[in-house]
Structure formats: structure tokens, C-alpha cells
N, C-alpha and C positions, 0 to 999 in steps of 0.2 A: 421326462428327464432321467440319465441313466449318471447318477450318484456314484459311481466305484468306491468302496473299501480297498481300495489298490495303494498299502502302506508298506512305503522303502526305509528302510532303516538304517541309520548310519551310525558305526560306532563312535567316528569323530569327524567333525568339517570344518570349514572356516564358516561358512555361514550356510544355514537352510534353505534362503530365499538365494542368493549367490549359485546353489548346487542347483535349484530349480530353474534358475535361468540358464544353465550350463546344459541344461537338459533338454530346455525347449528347441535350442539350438540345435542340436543334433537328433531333434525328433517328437513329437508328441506324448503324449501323459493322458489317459484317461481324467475326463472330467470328475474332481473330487478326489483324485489321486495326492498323498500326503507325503512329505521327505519329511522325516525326525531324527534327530540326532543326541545321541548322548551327553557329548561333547560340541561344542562350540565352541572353535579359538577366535571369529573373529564376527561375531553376534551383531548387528546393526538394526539403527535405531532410526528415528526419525532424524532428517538433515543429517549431522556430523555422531548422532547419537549413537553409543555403544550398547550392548543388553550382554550383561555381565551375570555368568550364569556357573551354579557351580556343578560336577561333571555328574551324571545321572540322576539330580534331586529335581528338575524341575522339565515342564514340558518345552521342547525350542524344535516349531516347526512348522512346515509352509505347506498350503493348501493350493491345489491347481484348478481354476473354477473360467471357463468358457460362455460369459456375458455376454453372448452378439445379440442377445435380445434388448440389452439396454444402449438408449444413444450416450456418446462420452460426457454429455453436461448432466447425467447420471450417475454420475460415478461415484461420487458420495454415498449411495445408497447399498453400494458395496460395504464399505467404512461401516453402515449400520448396522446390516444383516450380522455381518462377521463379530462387532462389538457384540449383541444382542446372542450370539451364540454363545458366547465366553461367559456374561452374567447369565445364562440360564442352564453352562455347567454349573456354577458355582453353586447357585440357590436349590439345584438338584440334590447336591450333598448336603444339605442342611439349611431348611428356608428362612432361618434365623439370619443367617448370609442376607445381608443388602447391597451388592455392589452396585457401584455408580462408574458411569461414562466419564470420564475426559475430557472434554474436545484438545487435539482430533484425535487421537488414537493411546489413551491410556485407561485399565481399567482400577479402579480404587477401590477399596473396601478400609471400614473402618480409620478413612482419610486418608491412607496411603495405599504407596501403587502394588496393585497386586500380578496387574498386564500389562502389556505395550503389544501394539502392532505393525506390521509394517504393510501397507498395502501398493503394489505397483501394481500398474495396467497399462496393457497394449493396446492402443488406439488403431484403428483401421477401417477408415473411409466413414461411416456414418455408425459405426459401432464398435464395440469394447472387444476387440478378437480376443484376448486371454485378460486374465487378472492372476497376480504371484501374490497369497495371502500368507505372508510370516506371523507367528505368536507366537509370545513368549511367556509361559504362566506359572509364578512361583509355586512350587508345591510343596516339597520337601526341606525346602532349604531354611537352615533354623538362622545364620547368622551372615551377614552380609556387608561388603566394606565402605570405604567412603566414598567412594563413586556412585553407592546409590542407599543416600542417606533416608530415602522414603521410602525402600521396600519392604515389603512384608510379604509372607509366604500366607498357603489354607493349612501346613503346620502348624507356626507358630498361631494363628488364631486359634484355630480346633481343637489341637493337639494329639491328634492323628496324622498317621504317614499314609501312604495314598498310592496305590501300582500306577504306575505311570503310562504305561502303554492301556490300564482299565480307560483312565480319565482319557486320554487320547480318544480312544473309541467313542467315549459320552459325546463329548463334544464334538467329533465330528457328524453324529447323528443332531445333534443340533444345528449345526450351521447345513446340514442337508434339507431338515427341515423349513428352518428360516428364507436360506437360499430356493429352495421351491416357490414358499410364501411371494421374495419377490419375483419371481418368473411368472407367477399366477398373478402381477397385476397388484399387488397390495403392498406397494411399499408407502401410500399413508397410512395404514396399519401398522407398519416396521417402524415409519417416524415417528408414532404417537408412542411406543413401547420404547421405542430409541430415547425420547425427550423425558419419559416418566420415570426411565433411571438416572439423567444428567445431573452429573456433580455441579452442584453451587446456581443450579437453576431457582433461580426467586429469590433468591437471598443475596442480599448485597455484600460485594468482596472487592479484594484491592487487583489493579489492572492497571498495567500501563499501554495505553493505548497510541498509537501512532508518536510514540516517543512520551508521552502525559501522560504522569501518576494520575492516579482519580479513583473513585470509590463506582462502583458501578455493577449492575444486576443483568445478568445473560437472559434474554428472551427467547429463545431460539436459534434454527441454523437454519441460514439463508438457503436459495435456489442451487448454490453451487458447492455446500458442505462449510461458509463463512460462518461465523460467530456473531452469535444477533444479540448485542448488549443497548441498556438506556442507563446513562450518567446519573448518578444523584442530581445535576441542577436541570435534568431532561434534556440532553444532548441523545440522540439517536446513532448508532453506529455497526455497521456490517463490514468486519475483520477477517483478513485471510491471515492465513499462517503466523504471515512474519510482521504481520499489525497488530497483535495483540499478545499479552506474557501475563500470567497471573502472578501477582504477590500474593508471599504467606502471611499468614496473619500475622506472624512476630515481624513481618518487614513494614504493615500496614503505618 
């Protein structure tokens, strides 16, 4: 597999992942090719979500990764490699760091969000022709508004600022390495390392599942990247997306 460090850099865009698909259009990208930008005026999140970012303090950037090796009911496993890269920047900078997974695509620390991702994939006939990996990773940024009442920067926890094009570089040697892992065949390896950083796995939390409050403990992610929870009175349940919303504990 031929990884490129082939890094485009933007001083300002509307969105990372947006310029990457602008791009594929009008022509190819080296596999592992990255767009970042300093600036993002119009950052996007999961569904309708926005990732609100202040101008040069934090990383906002999308990675170009060519999966024909994996079939599309694998695609999840994208989702993991790319999480598992983000927690094993983090824990590089100081392994006192424990960050935890999301499902499906936020990374926490210290119980609040310190990542989001956003992962698109092109489908083509029995396999994945391209994958547009955006991230978003607080770094620098000390204070933040009400639109995102749960973030937190490696700032404000550490208390060190951080070159932002270093940490780019980390992490993309991370997810080159991860990303090989699953090419080579091992993504029950990737899911055992995926599950053993999961936020709120074994521990019962509030959920509202297919429209019903309930108290309820995540077991797992099913065959297709779903949320594999069991009810406090032993009801079993495998959730996409828009079946399942955690509550905070001050809403429990």
C-alpha cells in the first residue's frame, strides 16, 4: 500500500470534506492524500450537525483513503480504523490521556467531546471505490460557545499549545498504520481495540430507544456499525443511527 504524505493546505474553505469531494470530481488524489484548512466557515457534522471551530487553534481536515479491498457491508470498519487513529494521537502526547469512542463518530475525553468525524464512502459495484474521512480535533482552543456546550480542547486539559501541522503529521502516521492493519486482514483486532476504548460500554446510562426512555448498557456494535444495547429489565436491542440518543445523566 502506497500511504502519500501528499498535504494540501488551505488557508480558508467552507468545508474540508466539501473541497475533497470538489476534488475527486475533477480528478484523483493520491491514496492518504490530506486537505486542512485553517479556517472553516461552514464545518459539517453528522446529519444536520455543524463543527464550529475557531480560526487556526484546532485540526479540521479530511483524509482520501481508496478501500476496494473492503465489501460495502464493511464499512463500519472504516469508522473504527479512523476513530482508533485519533485516540492513539491523543494517548501519544501523554498516556495519562484516556480517550473513549462515541458511537458513531465522536471522540471524548475526560466525558466530553474532544472529536467528531465525518466519514462518506463511495460505493461501486461489490466494493468501497473511495472513502472522504473529515476530523475535527480540538487543540488549541481555550473557550468555546453555546453551540457546543460539551467541548473541550488537549489545551485546556494539558495546558500546553500544540503546532498544529506537528499533530497533523502524528496522526496521519497513525491512521496509515491502523489503515494498513485493516488491509492486512485484521479488523477483529481493530474491533477488539475499537470496543476497549467505548464510551459507557458496561455501564448502565439513560437512552431513549426507538422513541422509550429506559436505562440501558451498550454491549457491542453489530455486523453493520448498529449499537448493540440490553434494557435494565433484559430487553435486547440492535440500533441504527436514528433509533437510539443518549441522555445525560442530569436528564436521567
Amino acid at each position: 500500500m502506497t500511504f502519500r504524505r501528499n498535504f494540501i493546505f488551505l488557508e480558508k474553505v467552507n468545508s474540508t470534506n466539501l473541497h475533497t469531494e470538489s476534488l475527486l470530481l475533477s480528478g484523483s488524489l493520491p491514496e492518504g492524500s490530506v486537505i486542512y484548512a485553517n479556517e472553516q466557515t461552514f464545518g459539517v457534522g453528522l446529519g444536520t450537525n455543524k463543527w464550529f471551530s475557531e480560526p487556526g487553534k484546532n485540526i479540521t481536515a479530511t483524509v482520501v483513503l481508496y478501500p476496494d479491498f473492503l465489501p460495502p457491508e464493511e464499512q463500519f470498519s472504516l469508522t473504527m480504523a479512523v476513530s482508533l487513529s485519533v485516540c492513539l494521537l491523543v494517548e501519544s502526547l501523554d498516556m495519562s490521556l484516556k480517550p473513549e469512542i462515541k458511537w458513531p463518530n465522536d471522540i471524548y475525553l475526560n466525558g466530553r467531546k474532544l472529536a467528531g468525524m465525518l466519514i462518506k464512502n463511495s460505493i461501486s459495484a461489490n466494493s468501497i471505490s473511495h472513502t472522504i474521512a473529515g476530523v475535527g480535533i480540538n487543540v488549541n482552543q481555550k473557550v468555546f460557545g453555546l453551540e457546543a456546550p460539551l467541548a473541550i480542547s488537549l489545551a485546556q486539559i494539558t495546558g500546553y499549545e500544540y503546532d498544529i501541522p506537528d499533530l497533523l503529521t502524528k496522526w496521519h502516521v497513525f491512521l496509515g498504520k491502523v489503515y494498513l492493519d485493516l488491509k492486512n486482514g485484521n479488523s477483529g483486532d481493530i474491533y477488539e481495540a475499537y470496543m476497549d476504548k467505548f464510551y459507557l460500554k458496561g455501564k448502565a446510562a439513560g437512552f431513549v430507544i426507538n422513541g422509550e426512555k429506559m436505562i440501558a448498557t451498550i454491549t457491542g456494535i453489530g455486523d453493520y456499525g448498529q449499537l448493540k444495547l440490553i434494557s435494565a429489565d433484559g430487553r435486547e436491542f440492535t440500533c441504527g443511527l436514528k433509533e437510539v440518543e443518549f441522555i445525560p445523566d442530569s436528564q436521567i
